[in-house]
C-alpha positions in Angstrom: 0.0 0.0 0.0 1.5 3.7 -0.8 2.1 5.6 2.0 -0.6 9.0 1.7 1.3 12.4 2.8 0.5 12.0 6.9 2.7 8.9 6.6 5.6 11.2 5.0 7.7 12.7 7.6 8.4 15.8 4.8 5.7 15.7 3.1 4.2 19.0 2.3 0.0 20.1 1.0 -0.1 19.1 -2.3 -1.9 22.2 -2.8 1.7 24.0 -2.7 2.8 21.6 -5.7 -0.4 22.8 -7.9 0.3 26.0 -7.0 4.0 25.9 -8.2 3.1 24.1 -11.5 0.1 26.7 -11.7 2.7 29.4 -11.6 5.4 27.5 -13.8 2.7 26.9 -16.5 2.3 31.1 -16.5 5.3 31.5 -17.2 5.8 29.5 -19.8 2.6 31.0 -21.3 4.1 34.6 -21.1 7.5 33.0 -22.5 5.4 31.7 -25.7 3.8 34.9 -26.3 7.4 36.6 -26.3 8.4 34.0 -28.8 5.2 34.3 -30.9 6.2 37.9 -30.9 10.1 37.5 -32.0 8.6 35.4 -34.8 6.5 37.7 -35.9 8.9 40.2 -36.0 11.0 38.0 -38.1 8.4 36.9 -40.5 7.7 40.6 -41.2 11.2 41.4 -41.5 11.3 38.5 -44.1 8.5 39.5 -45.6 10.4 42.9 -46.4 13.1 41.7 -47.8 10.8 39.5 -50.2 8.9 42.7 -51.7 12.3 44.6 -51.9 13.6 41.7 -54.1 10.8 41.9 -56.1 10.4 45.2 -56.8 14.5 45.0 -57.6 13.5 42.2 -60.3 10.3 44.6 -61.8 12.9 47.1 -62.5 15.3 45.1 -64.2 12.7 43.5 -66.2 11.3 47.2 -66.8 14.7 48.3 -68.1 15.1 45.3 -70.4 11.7 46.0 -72.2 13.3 49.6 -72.9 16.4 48.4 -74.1 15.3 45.5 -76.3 11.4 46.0 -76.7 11.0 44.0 -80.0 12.9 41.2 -78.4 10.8 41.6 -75.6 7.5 41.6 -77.6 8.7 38.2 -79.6 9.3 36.4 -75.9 5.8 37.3 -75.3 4.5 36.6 -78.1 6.1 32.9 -78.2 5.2 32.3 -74.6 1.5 33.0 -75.0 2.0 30.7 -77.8 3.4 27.8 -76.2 0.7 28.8 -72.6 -2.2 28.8 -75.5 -0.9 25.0 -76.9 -0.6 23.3 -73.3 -3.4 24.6 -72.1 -5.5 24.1 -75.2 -5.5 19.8 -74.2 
């Protein structure tokens, strides 16, 4: 038979033990919410760096339009060509 806590010379309320993984379990809470919150902060920073590389390729396709615009009018033209065949099955 397992000895109940009067049996236990140190034994202590149990009620303290709840209370200490009560207060353990807050804390990790408030630890995940910082965590959440450094992620977040990292996703937008991410995020950021994804539309600035973006914008960066626009431009140079901008620029290569200007400089080469019937070359860039034949692409187009033979890609809606070959989109128009594979798609057309």
């Amino acid at each position: 038979m397992a000895p109940n806590d009067a049996d236990m010379p140190d034994a202590y309320p149990l009620g303290d033990d709840l209370h200490k993984i009560a207060k353990d379990i807050s804390g990790l809470r408030e630890d995940l919410k910082g965590l959440a919150g450094d992620v977040k902060k990292l996703g937008g920073h991410q995020v950021e760096n994804l539309q600035a590389l973006a914008e960066e390729a626009l431009d140079n396709v901008a620029c290569a339009v200007q400089r080469n615009p019937l070359s860039a009018i034949g692409i187009a033209f033979g890609a809606g060509l070959l989109y128009g065949v594979l798609t057309r099955r």
